[in-house]
Steps between C-alpha positions, in 0.01 A plus 500: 500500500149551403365170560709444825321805637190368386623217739561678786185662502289160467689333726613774794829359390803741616735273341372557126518858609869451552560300218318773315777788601761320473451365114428899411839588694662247298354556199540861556916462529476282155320680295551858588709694219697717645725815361872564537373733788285249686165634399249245436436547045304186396389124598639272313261306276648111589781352689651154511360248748801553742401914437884535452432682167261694283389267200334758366619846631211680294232667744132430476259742420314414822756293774551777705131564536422174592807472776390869624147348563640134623684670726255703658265197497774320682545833818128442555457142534806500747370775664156356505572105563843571742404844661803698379563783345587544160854634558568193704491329147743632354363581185441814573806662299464245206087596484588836446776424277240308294247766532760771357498290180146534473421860579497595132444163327311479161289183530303468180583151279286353285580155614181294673768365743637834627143696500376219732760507724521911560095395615613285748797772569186730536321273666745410792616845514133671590467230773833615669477916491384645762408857610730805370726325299504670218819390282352177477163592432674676183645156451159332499359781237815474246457088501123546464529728226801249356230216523216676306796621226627155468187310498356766206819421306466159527140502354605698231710239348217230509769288691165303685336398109822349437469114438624286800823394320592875487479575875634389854238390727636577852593891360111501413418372838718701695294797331201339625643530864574839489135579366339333776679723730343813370170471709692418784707786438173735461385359809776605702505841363102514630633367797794724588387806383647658794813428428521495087278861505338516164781423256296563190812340318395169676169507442494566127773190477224287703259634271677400174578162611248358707273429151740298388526281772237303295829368308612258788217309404557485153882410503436233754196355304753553228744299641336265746422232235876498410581377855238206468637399134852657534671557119875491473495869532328503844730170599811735484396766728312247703598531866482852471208541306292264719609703826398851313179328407410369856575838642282683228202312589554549862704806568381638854785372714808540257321835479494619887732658688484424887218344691216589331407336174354785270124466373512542102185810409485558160 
């Protein structure tokens, strides 16, 4: 969903747009856990190819934050590329289903993986609010507070002075997305602070992170020379690891939401 909005929006294309709604309606129907009542509980963590049944009916610790923001990522490039508005979607009633499941979430985890990808929650999210909307503003504090938790758990077990046979390169990389969002995210908040207000919650989370942004750099330099002389652990992971690598050394795009590609200030 992500990327075909990111093709919409670099191409004027109202067909990605489409395509864009309709895989979140479908995916949506599939993975949606509902209750004997109807009320939406859970996302299911995987389905089988044909999405006919759960494969794993456990739910993720951060699924329905990610479809919440997908979702509302998806309203505003139709409503941006096709003219529309966001009802006309019809995602309205799933968005808010999605959002319910968030209201109260505890983000924290000490996994690389899942710190860097409540950034790039963060990330997306403070380029989508606008003025007076204050639920998800309370959204965008509890996942920034989440990512400065998680990432301060993480250090504490030493996980990064690990040797290389020990870790997984693309969870390491995908932390080293999320990081390079912060000073996009702190540039946002300087830039809407008509809308966010002063959210001291935000800024100490910007605060806290934004020195460690400095660790990008050192788990790409870390793992960069893997890449040119790849081991057998790097060869397992290898299509993945090679796309999380690309995209930590040049993150702007995959980290935009709309037209406008986001200037990194740290």
């Amino acid at each position: 969903m992500h990327a075909l909005c990111r093709t919409a929006f670099l191409t004027r294309s109202h067909e990605c747009a489409q395509w864009a709604g309709e895989l979140a309606q479908t995916a949506f129907k599939a993975f949606a856990r509902g209750s004997g009542s109807g009320k939406i509980v859970g996302v299911f963590w995987k389905m089988s190819t044909d999405l006919s049944r759960p494969l794993v009916p456990a739910v993720g610790l951060h699924d329905a934050l990610d479809g919440f923001i997908a979702f509302r990522e998806v309203q505003h490039a139709i409503v941006k590329i096709s003219g529309v508005d966001a009802a006309v979607s019809g995602l309205s009633d799933a968005t808010e289903a999605l959002f319910a499941l968030c209201e109260y979430g505890q983000w924290a985890t000490g996994d690389p993986l899942g710190v860097g990808g409540l950034l790039f929650d963060a990330c997306r999210l403070c380029q989508l609010l606008g003025r007076e909307n204050h639920r998800e503003l309370r959204l965008l504090e509890d996942v920034m507070q989440g990512s400065g938790d998680g990432l301060a758990i993480m250090l504490k077990t030493g996980y990064l002075k690990r040797p290389a046979w020990q870790r997984l390169a693309f969870r390491e990389l995908g932390l080293a997305i999320g990081l390079r969002a912060v000073p996009i995210i702190a540039n946002e908040f300087q830039n809407k602070r008509n809308a966010f207000g002063s959210r001291a919650s935000v800024l100490r989370s910007i605060d806290l992170l934004l020195p460690y942004e400095r660790l990008s750099d050192e788990i790409i330099d870390f793992w960069l020379p893997f890449a040119e002389n790849p081991d057998e652990s790097w060869k397992t992971h290898q299509d993945i690891n090679e796309v999380m690598l690309a995209t930590a050394i040049a993150p702007s795009t995959f980290l935009s939401v709309g037209e406008r590609i986001p200037v990194q200030v740290s």
